[in-house]
N, C-alpha and C positions, 0 to 999 in steps of 0.2 A: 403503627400497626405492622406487625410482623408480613415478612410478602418473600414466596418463594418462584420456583421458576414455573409452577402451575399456575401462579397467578398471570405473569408475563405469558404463558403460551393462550391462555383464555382470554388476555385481552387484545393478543394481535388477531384471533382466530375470528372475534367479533369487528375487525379491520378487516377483514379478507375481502379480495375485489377480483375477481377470479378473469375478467375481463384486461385488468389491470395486473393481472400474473400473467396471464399468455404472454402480453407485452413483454415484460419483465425475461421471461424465460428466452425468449428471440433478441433480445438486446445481448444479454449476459450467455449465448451461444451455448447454451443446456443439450442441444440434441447430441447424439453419439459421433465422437471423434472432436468436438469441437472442445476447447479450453474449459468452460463449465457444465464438462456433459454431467447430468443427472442431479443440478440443483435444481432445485424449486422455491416457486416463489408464492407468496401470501396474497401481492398486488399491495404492501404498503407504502403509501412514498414515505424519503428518505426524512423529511423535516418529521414525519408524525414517530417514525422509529426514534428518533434523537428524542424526542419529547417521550415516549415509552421508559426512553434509558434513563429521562431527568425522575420521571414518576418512581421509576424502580430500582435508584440509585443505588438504593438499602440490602440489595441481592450480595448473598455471602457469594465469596469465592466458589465456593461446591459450587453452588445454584448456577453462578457463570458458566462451569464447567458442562454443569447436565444441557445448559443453552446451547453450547455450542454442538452436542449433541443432534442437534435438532437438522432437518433434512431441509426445514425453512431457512434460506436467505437471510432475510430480515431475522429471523430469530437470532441468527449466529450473529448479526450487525450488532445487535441491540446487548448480545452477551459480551462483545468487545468494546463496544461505547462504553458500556459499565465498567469494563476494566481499566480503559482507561481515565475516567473520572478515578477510579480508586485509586489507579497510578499518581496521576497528578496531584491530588491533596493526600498521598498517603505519606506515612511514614516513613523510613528506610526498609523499617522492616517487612512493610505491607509491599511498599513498590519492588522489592526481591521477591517477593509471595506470586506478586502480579508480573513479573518477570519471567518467572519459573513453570510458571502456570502456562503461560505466552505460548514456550516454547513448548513445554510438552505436548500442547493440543493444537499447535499449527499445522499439524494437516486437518483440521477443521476452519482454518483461516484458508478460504480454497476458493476465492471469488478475488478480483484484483478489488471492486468497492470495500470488501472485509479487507485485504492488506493495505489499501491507501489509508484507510481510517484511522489502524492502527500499528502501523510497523512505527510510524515515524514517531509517536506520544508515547509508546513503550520500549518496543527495541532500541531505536534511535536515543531518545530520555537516559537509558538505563548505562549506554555504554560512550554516554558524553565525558565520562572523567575515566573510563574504564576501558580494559584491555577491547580491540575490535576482533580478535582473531574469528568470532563465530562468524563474524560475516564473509570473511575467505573462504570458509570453510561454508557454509548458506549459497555461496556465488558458483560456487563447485557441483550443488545438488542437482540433480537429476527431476528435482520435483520447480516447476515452472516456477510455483508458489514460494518457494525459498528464495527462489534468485530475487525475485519482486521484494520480496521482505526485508533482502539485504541490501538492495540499490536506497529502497524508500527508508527505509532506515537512516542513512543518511541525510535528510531532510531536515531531523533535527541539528547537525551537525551544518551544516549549510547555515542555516536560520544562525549561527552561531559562529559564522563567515570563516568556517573550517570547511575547506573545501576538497582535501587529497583523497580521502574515503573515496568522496564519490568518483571524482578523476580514477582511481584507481580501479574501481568496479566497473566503470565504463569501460575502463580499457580492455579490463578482462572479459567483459559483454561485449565485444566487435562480431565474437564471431557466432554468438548468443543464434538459436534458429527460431525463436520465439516473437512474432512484431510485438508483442504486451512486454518484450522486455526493450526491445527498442522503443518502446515507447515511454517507459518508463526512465530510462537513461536520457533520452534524450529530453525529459522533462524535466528531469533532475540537472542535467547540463544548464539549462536555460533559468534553472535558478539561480545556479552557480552567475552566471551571467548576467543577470539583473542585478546580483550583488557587485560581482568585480569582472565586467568584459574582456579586460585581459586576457583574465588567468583563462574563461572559456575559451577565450580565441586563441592561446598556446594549444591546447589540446585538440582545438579543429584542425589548425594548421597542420599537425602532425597527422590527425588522423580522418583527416573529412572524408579521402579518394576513399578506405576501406570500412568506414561506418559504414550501416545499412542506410540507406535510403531514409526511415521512416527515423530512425535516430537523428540523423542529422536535420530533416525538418521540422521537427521539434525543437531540435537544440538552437535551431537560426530563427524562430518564430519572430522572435521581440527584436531582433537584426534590423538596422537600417533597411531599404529594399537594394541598392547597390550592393551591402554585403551577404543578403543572402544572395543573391544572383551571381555573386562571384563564388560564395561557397558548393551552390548547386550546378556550377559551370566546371567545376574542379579548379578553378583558379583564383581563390583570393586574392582580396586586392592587399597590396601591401600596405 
């Protein structure tokens, strides 16, 4: 049976927990000045949205489009879940569709949960054999959300133990004024890290003293405890 995005807003709205929004709203820092000022939320948790996007896998492009539309949280999760299910079993030609789409309406990708889910299964996917220049050009924006988009991006490239991307956008994030991007880089570091310690530990060595604080603890998490104590001491051990 045919299913559009009326049907999807009529079935989160019979999910709403309004108890379980306020929550939501005070995690995800909605009030004015904060990173998600003026999102709102439904109160869905995140396994039942995922289970929304398997039920309504079948939403065209458009439909995704008018989702992200949408002033709910969850709704916009649930219109990029679906995108990226299309991305993954689509075509070439679908996954350029869903690529294109991506990017025109990523300032509706405006919550770090909406960019972790999908930067890395579409942006990331899409520019694994392909030129990266947007993400130079993403790391450059002025919108928090780009920058995020183009670090986690990298993720798939990581998973693919291509590691210079992200090296490179971290570097360029040193001096990032954002902790959701330090936090982000330094997540991403620590992948890098779990895959090849090395190569993280060349890029700490060089740049531990002027990483932010909240980067570099991230990036030393999985760390012996003698090396992160010499990384947060300013002295690595050799």
């Amino acid at each position: 049976m045919a299913v559009n995005h009326q049907d999807v807003q009529g079935a989160a709205l019979a999910l709403a927990n309004p108890e379980k929004a306020a929550s939501l709203a005070r995690y995800f820092k909605t009030e004015p000045g904060q990173y998600g000022e003026g999102d709102q939320f439904l109160g869905i948790t995140v396994p039942r949205v995922r289970q929304l996007a398997t039920q309504f896998r079948a939403l065209t492009l458009a439909d995704c489009q008018r989702l992200l539309q949408s002033p709910y949280n969850e709704e916009r999760l649930l219109a990029l879940l679906v995108l990226v299910q299309r991305y993954t079993k689509g075509d070439p030609a679908t996954q350029q569709q869903v690529f294109e789409l991506y990017l025109q309406q990523r300032a509706r990708v405006n919550n770090w949960n909406l960019v972790d889910s999908s930067a890395p299964l579409i942006v990331g996917a899409h520019l694994l054999q392909r030129d990266r220049a947007l993400l130079y050009n993403l790391i450059q924006s002025p919108s928090l959300w780009d920058r995020r988009i183009a670090v986690l991006a990298t993720f798939a490239f990581i998973r693919g133990r291509d590691f210079s991307g992200t090296l490179a956008l971290a570097e360029r994030s040193l001096a990032d004024p954002h902790d959701l991007m330090h936090k982000a880089c330094g997540w991403m570091l620590r992948e890098v890290g779990k895959r090849d310690q090395p190569v993280m530990e060349t890029f700490l060595r060089r740049h531990h003293a002027e990483m932010p604080r909240t980067m570099l603890r991230y990036a030393i998490e999985k760390l012996a405890p003698a090396l992160r104590r010499g990384y947060l001491a300013g002295c690595p051990i050799a």
